[in-house]
C-alpha positions in Angstrom: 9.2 2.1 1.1 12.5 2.4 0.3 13.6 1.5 -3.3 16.1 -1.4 -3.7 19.0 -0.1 -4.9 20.1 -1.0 -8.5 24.3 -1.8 -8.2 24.7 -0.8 -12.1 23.2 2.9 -11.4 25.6 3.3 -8.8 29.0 5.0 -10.2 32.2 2.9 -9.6 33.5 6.3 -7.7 30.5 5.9 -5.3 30.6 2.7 -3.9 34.2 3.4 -3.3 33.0 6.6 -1.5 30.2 4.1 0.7 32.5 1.1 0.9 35.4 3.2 2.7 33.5 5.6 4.8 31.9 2.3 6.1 35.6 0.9 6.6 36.8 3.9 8.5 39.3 7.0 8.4 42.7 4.2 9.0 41.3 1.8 6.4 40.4 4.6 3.9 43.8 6.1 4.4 45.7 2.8 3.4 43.4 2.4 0.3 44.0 6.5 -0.6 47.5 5.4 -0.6 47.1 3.3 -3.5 45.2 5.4 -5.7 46.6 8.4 -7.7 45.6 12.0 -6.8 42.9 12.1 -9.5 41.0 9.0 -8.6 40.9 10.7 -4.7 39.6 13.8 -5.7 36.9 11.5 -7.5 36.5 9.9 -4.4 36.4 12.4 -1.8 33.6 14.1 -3.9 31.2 11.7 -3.6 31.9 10.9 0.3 30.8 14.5 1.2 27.2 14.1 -0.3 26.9 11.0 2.0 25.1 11.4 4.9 24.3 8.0 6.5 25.0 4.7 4.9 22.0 2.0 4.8 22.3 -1.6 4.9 21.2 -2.0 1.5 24.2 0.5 0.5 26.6 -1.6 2.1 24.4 -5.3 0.2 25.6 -3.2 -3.0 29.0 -2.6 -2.4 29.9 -5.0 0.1 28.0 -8.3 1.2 30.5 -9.2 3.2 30.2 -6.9 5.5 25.6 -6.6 5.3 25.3 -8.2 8.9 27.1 -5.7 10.9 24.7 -3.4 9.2 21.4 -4.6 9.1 17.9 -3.6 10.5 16.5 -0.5 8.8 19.0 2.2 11.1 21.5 4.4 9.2 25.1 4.8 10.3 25.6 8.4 11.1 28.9 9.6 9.6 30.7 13.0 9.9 31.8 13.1 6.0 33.5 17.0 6.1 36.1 15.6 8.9 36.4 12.1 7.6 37.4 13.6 4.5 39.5 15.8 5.6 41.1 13.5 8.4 42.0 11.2 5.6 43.3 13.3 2.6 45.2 15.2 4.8 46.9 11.9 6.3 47.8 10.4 2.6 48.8 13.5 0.5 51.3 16.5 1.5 49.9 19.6 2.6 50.0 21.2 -1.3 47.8 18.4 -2.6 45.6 18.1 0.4 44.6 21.7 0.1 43.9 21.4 -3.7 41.7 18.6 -3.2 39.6 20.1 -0.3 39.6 23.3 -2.5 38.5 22.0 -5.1 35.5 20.2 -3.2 34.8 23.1 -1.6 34.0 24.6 -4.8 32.2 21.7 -6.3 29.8 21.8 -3.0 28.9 25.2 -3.5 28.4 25.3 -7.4 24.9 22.9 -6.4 22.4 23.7 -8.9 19.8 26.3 -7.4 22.2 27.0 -4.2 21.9 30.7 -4.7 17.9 30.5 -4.3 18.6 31.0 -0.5 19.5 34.5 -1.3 16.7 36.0 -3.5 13.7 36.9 -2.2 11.0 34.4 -2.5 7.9 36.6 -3.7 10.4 37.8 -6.6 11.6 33.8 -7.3 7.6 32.6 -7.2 6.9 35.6 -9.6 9.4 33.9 -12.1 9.0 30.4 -11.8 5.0 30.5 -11.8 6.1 31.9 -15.9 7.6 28.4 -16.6 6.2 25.3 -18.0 4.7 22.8 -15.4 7.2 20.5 -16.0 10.0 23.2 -16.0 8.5 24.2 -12.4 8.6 20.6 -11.0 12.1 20.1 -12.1 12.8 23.9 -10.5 11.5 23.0 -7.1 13.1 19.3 -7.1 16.2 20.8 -7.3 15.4 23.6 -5.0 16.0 23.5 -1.0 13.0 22.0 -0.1 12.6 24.9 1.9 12.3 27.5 -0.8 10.4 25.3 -3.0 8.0 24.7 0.1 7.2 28.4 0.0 7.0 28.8 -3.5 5.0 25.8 -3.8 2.6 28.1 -1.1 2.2 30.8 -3.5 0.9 28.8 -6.6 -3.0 28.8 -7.4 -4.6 25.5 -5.9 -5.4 23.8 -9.0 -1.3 24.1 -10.4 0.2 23.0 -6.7 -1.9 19.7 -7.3 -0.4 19.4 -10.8 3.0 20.3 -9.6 2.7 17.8 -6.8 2.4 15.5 -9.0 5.0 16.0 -11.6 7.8 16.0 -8.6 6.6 12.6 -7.4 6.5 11.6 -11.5 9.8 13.4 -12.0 12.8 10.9 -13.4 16.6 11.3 -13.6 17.1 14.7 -15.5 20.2 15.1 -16.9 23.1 17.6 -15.6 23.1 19.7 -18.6 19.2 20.2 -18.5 19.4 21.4 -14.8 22.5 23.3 -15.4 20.8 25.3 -18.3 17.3 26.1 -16.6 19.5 27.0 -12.9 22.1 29.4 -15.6 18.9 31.2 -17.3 16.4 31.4 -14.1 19.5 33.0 -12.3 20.5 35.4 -15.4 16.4 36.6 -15.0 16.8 37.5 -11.7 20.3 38.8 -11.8 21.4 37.0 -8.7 24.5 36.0 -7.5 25.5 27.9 -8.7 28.9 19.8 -8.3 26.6 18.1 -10.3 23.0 18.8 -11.0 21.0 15.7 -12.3 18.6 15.2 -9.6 15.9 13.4 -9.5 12.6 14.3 -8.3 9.8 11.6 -6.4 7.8 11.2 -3.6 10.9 11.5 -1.1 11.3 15.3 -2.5 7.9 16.0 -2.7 7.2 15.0 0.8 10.5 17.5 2.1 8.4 20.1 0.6 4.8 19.4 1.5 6.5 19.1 5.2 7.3 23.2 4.8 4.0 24.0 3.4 0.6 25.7 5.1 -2.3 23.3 6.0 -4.7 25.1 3.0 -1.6 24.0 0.4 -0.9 20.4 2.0 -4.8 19.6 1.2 -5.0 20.9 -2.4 -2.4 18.8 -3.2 -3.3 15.9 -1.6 -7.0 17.0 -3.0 -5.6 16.6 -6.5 -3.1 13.5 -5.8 -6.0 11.6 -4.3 -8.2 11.8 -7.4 -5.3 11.5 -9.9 -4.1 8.9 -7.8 -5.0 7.3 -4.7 -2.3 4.8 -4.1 0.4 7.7 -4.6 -1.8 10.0 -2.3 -1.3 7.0 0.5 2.4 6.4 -0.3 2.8 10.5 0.3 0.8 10.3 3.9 2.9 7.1 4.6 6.2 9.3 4.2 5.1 12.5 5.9 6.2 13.4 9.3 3.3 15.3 11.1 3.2 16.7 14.4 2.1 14.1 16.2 4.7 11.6 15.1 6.7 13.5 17.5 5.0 10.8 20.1 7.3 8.0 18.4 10.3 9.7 19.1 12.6 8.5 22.0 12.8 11.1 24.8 16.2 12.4 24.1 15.4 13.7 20.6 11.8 15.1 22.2 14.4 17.2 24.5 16.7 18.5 22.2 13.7 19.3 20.0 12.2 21.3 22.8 15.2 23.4 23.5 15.2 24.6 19.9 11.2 25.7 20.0 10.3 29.2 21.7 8.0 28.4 24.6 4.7 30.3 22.5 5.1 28.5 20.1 5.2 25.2 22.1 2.0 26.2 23.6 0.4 27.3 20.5 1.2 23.9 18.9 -0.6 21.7 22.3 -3.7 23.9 21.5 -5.5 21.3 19.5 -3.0 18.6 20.6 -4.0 14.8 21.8 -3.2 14.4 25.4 -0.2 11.6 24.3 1.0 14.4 22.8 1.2 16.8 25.4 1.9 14.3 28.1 5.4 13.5 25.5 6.0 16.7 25.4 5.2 17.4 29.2 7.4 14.5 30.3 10.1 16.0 28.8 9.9 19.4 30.7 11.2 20.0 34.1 8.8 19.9 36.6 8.5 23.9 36.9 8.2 24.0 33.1 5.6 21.5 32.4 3.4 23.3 35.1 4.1 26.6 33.3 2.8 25.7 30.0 0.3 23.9 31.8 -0.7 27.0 32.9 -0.5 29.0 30.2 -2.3 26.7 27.7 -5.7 26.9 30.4 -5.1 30.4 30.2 -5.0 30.6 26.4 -8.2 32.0 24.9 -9.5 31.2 21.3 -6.8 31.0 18.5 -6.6 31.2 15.0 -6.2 27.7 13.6 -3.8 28.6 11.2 -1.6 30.0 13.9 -1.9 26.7 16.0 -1.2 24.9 12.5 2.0 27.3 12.0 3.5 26.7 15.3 2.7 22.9 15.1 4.6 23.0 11.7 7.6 25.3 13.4 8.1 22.3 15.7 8.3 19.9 12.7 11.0 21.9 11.0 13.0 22.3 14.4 12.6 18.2 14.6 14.0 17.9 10.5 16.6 20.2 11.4 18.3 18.2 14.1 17.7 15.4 11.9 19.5 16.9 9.5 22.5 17.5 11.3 22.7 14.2 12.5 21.7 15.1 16.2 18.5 13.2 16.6 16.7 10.5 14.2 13.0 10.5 13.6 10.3 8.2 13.2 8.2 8.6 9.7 4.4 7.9 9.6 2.7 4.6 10.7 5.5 2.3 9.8 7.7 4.7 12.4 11.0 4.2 9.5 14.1 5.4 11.3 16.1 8.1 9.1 
């Protein structure tokens, strides 16, 4: 489901940033040594917001190069040490340090960023005051993890209409985001790289992913009777629990050692048996018989604890995919990220 990428919306700056992070640290150098110390810093900016490059990046910027790259995959690339592998190589130590200062900076001034350090209850209070719209463009901008929980505290009938105005959101400009992040933070008195975000189903999925089971279904509730074809893109793009059974067996055990062994048995409560013989598989032999053990032994639980550790297991799974240290399947189409 992935759009096609349009080559004129992409900034000159930015397929610069694709085309030599693609090319490598030695090639990137040579070209760094042809360009002047603005048009790096321009450069470099962009490279550390990319995270993987597709094969339909590299069409854009390069079709010389599309077959080495093709098949629906993303090339894993290490952009902080890249970056600073390669500026450090071209420019003396002076420059180099201005330039990584300078990004430094720019990363951190990401509209929103400060979110992570107010508490939540207090943000919700606040942002449920807004405008719908205003709260849609709040939470795309949000870590999908704050927005996730804010999302949570809504009444049933606005998280449907929010829902719905992420998926619907468009390009907002960087002024607009700037002004609502400058006032929301002046309100709350809290302690901010470009803004400019857009919302759409990708976001709204990220936070859907970190909601409770009671919010996922009043959204998708109110998606499906606004809109049925959006309500099966949004299922298409989730990642549930039981995905996890697409994943190769070195991401299930890397997943496993991040998930606390009650929670693991918690989540296998209402588990298929693919599931738990995935997860099983992956054990040692004395493990697996443990939680064996202990899920016979379980008594009745509350589903909403079952559906909390299931989701705990989720997050641990994003997280690694996150950081590059595992890739995960999404929905039926089992998309590699």
């Amino acid at each position: 489901m992935a759009d096609v990428l349009d080559p004129d919306g992409i900034p000159g700056a930015r397929k610069a940033a694709i085309f030599l992070m693609a090319m490598g640290e030695d090639y990137a150098t040579r070209a760094f040594e042809r360009m002047n110390e603005m048009e790096i810093s321009e450069v470099v900016f962009h490279m550390s917001s990319i995270e993987h490059i597709t094969p339909e990046m590299l069409r854009v910027v390069s079709l010389d190069f599309v077959d080495q790259f093709e098949g629906e995959s993303k090339m894993i690339v290490e952009s902080d040490s890249f970056i600073k592998n390669i500026v450090n190589k071209t420019l003396d130590g002076k420059e180099a340090s201005a330039i990584l200062e300078d990004l430094e900076k720019k990363k951190q001034d990401k509209p929103f960023i400060w979110s992570r350090n107010i508490n939540v209850g207090t943000l919700a209070g606040y942002v449920e005051g807004e405008h719908p719209q205003t709260i849609a463009m709040i939470l795309a901008h949000m870590p999908s993890e704050i927005s996730s929980e804010i999302l949570m505290s809504l009444s049933d009938e606005l998280k449907g209409d929010i829902a719905l105005r992420i998926a619907r959101l468009g390009q907002i400009s960087e002024d607009v985001v700037r002004d609502v992040d400058r006032a929301l933070k002046l309100e709350l008195s809290g302690a901010v790289g470009p803004g400019g975000k857009a919302g759409g189903l990708e976001v709204l999925v990220d936070i859907i992913n970190g909601v409770d089971k009671t919010t996922e279904d009043a959204v998708m509730e109110f998606v499906e009777e606004d809109n049925p074809e959006m309500a099966n893109d949004i299922r298409n793009l989730m990642f549930v629990f039981e995905d996890l059974t697409n994943i190769d067996d070195t991401a299930m055990r890397e997943i496993l050692k991040k998930v606390e062994g009650q929670q693991l048995t918690f989540a296998l409560k209402t588990a298929t048996d693919e599931m738990k013989e995935k997860i099983y598989s992956n054990l040692s032999q004395r493990a697996g018989e443990m939680l064996k053990d202990d899920l016979d032994a379980m008594g009745p639980v509350r589903l909403a604890e079952v559906e909390e550790s299931q989701q705990a297991v989720v997050r641990a799974a994003k997280e690694l995919e996150a950081d590059g240290t595992i890739t995960l399947g999404k929905g039926k189409d089992d998309v590699l990220v």
